[in-house]
N, C-alpha and C positions, 0 to 999 in steps of 0.2 A: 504494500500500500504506500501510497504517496503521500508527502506533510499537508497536514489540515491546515488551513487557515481559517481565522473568525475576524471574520469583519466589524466596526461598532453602525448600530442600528442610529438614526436618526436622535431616538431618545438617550441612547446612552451619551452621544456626544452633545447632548443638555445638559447632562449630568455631571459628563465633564467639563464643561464652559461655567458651567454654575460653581462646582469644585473648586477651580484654578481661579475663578472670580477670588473665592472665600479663600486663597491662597494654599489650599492644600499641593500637597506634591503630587509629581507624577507615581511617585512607587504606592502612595496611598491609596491614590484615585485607583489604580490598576487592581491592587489589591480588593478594594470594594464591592469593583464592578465583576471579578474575577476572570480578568485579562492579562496577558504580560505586560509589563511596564513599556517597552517598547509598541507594543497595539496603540497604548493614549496617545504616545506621541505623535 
């Protein structure tokens, strides 16, 4: 089998713009939404 990718959906990247607003980090945000820290970016 080949590597998965997961894309963020419309609303998670709400999620994250609202996150980063309130100044949280990337490793946290990623953590939250349970994505790799590299996906938010």
């Amino acid at each position: 089998m080949g590597t998965v990718y997961s894309h963020l959906t419309l609303d998670d990247r709400r999620i994250v713009f609202r996150l980063r607003e309130a100044k949280l980090g990337i490793s946290a945000i990623a953590s939250r939404l349970g994505f790799h820290p590299s996906t938010t970016y």
